[in-house]
C-alpha positions in Angstrom: 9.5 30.3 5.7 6.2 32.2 5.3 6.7 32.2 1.6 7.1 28.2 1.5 4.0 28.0 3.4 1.9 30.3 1.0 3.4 28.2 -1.8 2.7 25.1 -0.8 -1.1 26.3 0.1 -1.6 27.5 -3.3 -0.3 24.6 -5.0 -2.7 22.9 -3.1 -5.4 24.7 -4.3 -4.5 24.5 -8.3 -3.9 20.8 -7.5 -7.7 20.4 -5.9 -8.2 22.0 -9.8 -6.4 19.5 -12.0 -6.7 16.4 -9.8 -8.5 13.6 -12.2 -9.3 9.9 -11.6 -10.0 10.6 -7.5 -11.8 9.2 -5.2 -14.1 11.5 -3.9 -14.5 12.0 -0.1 -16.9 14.6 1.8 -14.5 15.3 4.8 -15.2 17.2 8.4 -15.7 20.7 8.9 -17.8 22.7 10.9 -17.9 25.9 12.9 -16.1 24.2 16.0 -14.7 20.8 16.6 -17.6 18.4 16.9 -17.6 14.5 17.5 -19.7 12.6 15.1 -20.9 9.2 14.9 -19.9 7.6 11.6 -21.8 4.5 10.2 -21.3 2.0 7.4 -22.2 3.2 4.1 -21.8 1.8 0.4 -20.4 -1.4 1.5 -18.0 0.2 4.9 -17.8 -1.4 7.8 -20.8 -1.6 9.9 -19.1 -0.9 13.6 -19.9 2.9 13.5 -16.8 4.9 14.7 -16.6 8.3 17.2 -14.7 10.7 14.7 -13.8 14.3 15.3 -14.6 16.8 12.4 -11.9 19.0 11.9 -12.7 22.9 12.6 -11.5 24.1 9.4 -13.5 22.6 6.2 -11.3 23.0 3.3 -10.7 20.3 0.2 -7.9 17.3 1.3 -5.9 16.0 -1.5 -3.7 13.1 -1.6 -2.5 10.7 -4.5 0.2 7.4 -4.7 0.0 3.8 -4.1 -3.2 1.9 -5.5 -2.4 -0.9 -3.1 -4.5 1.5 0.0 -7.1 2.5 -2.9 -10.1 0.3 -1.7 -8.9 0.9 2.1 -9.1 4.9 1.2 -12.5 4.0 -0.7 -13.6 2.5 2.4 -12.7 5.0 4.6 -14.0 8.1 3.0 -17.7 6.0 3.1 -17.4 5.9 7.0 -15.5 9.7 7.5 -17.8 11.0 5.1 -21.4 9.8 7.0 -19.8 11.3 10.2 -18.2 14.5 8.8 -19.4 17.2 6.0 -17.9 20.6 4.3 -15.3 19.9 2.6 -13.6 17.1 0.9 -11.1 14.5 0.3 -10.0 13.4 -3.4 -7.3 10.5 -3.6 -5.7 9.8 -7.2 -4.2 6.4 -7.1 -1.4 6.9 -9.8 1.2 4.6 -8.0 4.0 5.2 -4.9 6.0 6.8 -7.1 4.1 9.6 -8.3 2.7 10.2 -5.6 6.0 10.6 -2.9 6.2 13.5 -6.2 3.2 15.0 -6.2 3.6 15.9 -2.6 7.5 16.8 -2.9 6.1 19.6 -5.5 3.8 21.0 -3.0 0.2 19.4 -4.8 -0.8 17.0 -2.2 -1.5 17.3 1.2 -0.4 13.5 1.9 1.1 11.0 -0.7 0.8 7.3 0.0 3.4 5.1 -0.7 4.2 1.4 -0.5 7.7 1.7 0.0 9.3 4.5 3.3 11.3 7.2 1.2 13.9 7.4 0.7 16.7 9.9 1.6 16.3 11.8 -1.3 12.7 12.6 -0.9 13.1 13.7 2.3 15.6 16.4 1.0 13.2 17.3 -1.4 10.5 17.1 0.8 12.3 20.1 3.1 11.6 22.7 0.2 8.1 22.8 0.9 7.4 21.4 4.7 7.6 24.9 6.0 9.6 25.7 9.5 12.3 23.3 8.8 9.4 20.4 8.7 10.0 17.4 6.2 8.2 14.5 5.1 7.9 11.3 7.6 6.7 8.0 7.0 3.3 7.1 8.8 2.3 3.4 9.0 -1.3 3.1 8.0 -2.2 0.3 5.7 -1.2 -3.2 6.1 -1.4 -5.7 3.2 0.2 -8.8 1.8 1.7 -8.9 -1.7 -0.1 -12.3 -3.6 1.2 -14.0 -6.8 -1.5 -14.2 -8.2 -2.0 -17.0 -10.9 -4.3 -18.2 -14.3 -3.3 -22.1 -14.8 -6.7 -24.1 -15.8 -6.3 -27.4 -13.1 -3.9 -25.8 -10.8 -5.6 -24.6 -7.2 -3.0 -25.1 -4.9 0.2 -23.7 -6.5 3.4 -23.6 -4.1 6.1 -21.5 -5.1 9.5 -19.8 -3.2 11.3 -17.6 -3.5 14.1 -18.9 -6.3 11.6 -19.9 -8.8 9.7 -16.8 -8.5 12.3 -15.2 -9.4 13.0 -17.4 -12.2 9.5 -16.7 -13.4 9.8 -12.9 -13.3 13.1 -13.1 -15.2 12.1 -15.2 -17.9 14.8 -17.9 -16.4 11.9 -20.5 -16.2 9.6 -20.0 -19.0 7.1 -23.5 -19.1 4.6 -24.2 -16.2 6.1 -28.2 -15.9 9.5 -26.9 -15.5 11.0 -29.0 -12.9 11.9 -26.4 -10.7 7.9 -25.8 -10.2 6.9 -29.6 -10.2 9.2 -30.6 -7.4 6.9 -27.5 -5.3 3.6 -29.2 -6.3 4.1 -33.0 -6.1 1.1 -35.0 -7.4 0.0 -31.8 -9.7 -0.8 -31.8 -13.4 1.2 -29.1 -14.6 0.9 -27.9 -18.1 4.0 -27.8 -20.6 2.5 -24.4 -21.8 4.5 -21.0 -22.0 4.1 -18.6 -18.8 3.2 -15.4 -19.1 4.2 -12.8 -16.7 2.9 -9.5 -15.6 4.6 -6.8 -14.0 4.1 -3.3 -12.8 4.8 -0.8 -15.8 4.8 2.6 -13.1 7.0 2.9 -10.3 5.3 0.9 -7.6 6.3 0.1 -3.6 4.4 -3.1 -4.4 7.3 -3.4 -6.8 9.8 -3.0 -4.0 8.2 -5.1 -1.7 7.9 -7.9 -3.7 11.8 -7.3 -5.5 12.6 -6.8 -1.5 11.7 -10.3 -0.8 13.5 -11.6 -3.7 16.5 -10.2 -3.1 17.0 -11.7 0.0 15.3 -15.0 -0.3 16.4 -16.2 -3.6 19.8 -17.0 -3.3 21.2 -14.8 -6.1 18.5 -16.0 -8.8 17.2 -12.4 -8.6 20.5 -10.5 -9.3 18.7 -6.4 -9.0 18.5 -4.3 -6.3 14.5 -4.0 -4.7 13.2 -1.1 -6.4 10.5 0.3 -7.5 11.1 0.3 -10.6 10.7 -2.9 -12.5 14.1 -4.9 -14.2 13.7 -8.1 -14.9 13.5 -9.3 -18.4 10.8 -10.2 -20.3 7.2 -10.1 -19.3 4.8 -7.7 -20.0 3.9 -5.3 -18.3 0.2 -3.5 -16.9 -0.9 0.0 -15.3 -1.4 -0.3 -11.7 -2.3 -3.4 -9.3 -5.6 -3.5 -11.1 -3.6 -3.1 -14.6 -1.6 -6.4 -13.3 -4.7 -8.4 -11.8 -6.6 -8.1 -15.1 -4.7 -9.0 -17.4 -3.4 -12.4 -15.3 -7.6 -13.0 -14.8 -7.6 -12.5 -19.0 -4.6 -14.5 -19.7 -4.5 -18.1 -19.5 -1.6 -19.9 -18.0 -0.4 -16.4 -17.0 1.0 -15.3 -13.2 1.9 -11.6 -11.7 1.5 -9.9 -8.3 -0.7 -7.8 -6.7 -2.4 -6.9 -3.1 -4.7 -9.3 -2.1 -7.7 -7.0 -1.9 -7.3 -7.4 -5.8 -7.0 -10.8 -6.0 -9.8 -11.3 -3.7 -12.2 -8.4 -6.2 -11.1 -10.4 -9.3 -11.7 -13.9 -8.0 -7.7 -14.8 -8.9 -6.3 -18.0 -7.2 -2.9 -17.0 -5.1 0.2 -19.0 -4.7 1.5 -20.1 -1.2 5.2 -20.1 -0.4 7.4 -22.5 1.0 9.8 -20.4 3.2 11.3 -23.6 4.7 8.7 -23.4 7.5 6.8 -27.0 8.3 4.5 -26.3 4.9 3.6 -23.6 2.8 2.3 -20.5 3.8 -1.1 -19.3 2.3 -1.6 -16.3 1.4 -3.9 -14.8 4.1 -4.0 -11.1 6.0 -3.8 -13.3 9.3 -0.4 -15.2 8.2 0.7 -11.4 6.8 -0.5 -10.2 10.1 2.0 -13.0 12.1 4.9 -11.3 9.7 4.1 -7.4 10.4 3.6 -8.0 13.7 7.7 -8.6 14.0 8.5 -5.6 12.1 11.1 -3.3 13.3 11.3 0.4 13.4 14.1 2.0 11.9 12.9 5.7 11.2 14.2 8.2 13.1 12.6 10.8 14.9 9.6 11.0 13.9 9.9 9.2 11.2 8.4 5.6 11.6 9.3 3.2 8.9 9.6 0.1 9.5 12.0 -3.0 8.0 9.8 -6.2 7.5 11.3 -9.5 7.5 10.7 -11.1 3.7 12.9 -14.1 4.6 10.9 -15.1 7.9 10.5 -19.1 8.4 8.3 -18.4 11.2 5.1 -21.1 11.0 2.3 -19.5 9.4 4.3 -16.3 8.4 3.5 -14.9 5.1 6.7 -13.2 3.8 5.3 -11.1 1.0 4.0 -8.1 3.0 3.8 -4.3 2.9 3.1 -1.3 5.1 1.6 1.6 3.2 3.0 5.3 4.3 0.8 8.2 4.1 3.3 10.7 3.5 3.0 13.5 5.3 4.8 17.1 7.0 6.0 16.3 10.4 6.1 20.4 10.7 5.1 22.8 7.7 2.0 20.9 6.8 -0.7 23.5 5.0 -2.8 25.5 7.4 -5.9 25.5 5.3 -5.7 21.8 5.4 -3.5 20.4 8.5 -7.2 20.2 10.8 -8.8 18.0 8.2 -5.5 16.1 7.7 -5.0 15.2 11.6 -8.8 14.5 11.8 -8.7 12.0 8.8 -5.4 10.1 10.2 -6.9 10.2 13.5 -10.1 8.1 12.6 -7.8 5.6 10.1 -5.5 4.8 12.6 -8.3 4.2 14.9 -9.0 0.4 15.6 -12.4 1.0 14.2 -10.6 2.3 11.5 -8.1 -0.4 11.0 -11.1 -2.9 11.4 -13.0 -1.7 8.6 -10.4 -2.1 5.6 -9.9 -5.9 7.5 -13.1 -7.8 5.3 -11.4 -5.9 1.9 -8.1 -7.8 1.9 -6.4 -6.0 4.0 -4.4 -6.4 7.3 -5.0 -4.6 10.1 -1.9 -3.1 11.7 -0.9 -4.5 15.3 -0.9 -2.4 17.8 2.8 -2.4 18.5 2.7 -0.1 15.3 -1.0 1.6 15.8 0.2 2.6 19.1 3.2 4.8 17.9 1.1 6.5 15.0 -1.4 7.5 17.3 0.7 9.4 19.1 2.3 10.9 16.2 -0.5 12.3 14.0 -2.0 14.9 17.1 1.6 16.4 16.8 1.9 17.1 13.3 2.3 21.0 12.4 
């Protein structure tokens, strides 16, 4: 077991080498434990927050889902004022990558939109030393927005069916009148649509292919996955990949957090779940929908199953929870301090509160509870 943890510790280290495109976070360390007081900086929240600097300084590393990048970029503004010595690098290369960045031992944490699955958590044994493997940890909530480019259209109202439709090329001309009968009294254009989709593996992806599936009465015939499959479209790098191309593109449409359709101005679609009236898409109607979810992890393990086919009033069914990743037992010496210290201040309510003006949604505290009691136990 020694030998895992020595492995994984120097993979680490050659990954804190090689890590490119990462956000860049000066973390806690000091000569003992100390309690600082972090404020806003470069645009974070301005409630300051009591953090406690971990005891060991050493370099933090953690990569995956770009749906918590701006929540990360906010919180290394406020963990960094309070906290200096070392430091934290997030590379936001998608869910996918990252759950395998941190299976080979080069990340500390991954962060993934999706919980993993049961073959990651095999994999993720080989290097959690001590028997340890990797467990799901609730920390970012968010929404998942269809975001659209139609010049005259505002108030677009879609479902689930003819979203799917869209994103399988089955309706292909904005005044189809699957769409019209939605939006009665709206000038719809006869032009083409264009759709955007995720080229990488993304839990956005399987959040959004998770709502389909079960809300689109067989219109959408895959599996939720990360992985895109249906046909035609074209596809884009990332969430930001997506929303830039659908701000570029006329009478185009795609999906993405709503943090980025809020930074790239992008009009998003409500949804007629067969509630009273559409739902807009807003972190307090996500909020209404997370706030029901279940947990199904076991151990201490705590995914969670969200309910995509809600018709509660003013529930937005498009959400996600984004997982940091992370040993239950066999976590890194050199870095489990800084680790704990970090997840201790972003599961904090002050911590939760300041990624809530960027889009997204803090979590409730029938979930924050839980985590907080995980994260001192980690080993």
């Amino acid at each position: 077991m020694k030998l895992q943890r020595n492995g994984r510790t120097k993979a680490l280290a050659i990954g804190a080498v090689a890590l490119v495109s990462s956000l860049s976070l000066a973390a806690c360390g000091s000569d003992n434990n100390t309690t600082a007081t972090g404020g806003s900086s470069s645009g974070a929240a301005a409630s300051p927050a009591a953090i406690t600097c971990a005891a060991k300084q050493a370099p933090l590393l953690g990569a995956g889902s770009t749906a918590q990048g701006d929540a990360i970029d906010v919180w290394k503004n406020v963990f960094g004022a309070a906290c200096s010595g070392s430091t934290l690098s997030y590379n936001p290369v998608g869910s996918g990558a990252g759950v395998q960045q941190f299976n080979q031992g080069k990340v500390a944490f991954a962060g993934s939109d999706s919980a993993l699955k049961p073959a990651d958590v095999t994999a993720s044994k080989a290097v959690c030393a001590g028997g340890g493997q990797g467990v799901d940890i609730p920390m970012v909530g968010g929404l998942v927005s269809v975001i659209y480019n139609v010049q005259g259209v505002n108030n677009l109202v879609l479902d689930g069916p003819t979203i799917a439709k869209i994103f399988d090329s089955q309706i292909t001309k904005w005044n189809d009148p699957a769409i019209a009968a939605l939006n009665p009294g709206v000038t719809l254009p006869a032009d083409n649509i264009q759709a955007f989709h995720r080229s990488d593996d993304s839990g956005t992806t399987q959040n959004l292919t998770a709502y389909l599936a079960k809300t689109s009465g067989g219109a959408w015939s895959y599996p939720s996955s990360k992985t895109w499959a249906g046909k035609g479209g074209q596809s884009a790098n990332g969430s930001a990949g997506v929303a830039s191309q659908v701000k570029t593109v006329p009478n185009s449409i795609g999906y993405a957090e709503l943090a980025y359709a809020q930074s790239n101005n992008l009009k998003s679609a409500s949804i007629n779940t067969g509630a009273s009236k559409p739902v807009e898409a807003t972190a307090a109607n996500a909020a209404t929908t997370i706030g029901t979810a279940q947990f199904v992890g076991t151990g201490n393990d705590l995914a969670l199953s969200l309910d995509y086919a809600t018709k509660t009033e003013g529930a937005y069914p498009i959400v996600l929870v984004t997982y940091e990743i992370a040993c239950d037992k066999g976590n890194a010496p050199a870095t489990l301090d800084t680790l704990k210290s970090f997840l201790t201040y972003t599961i904090s309510d002050a911590g939760q509160k300041a990624i809530g003006d960027k889009g997204y949604v803090p979590l409730p505290s029938s979930v924050t509870d839980k985590v907080k009691a995980l994260v001192p136990t980690l080993a």
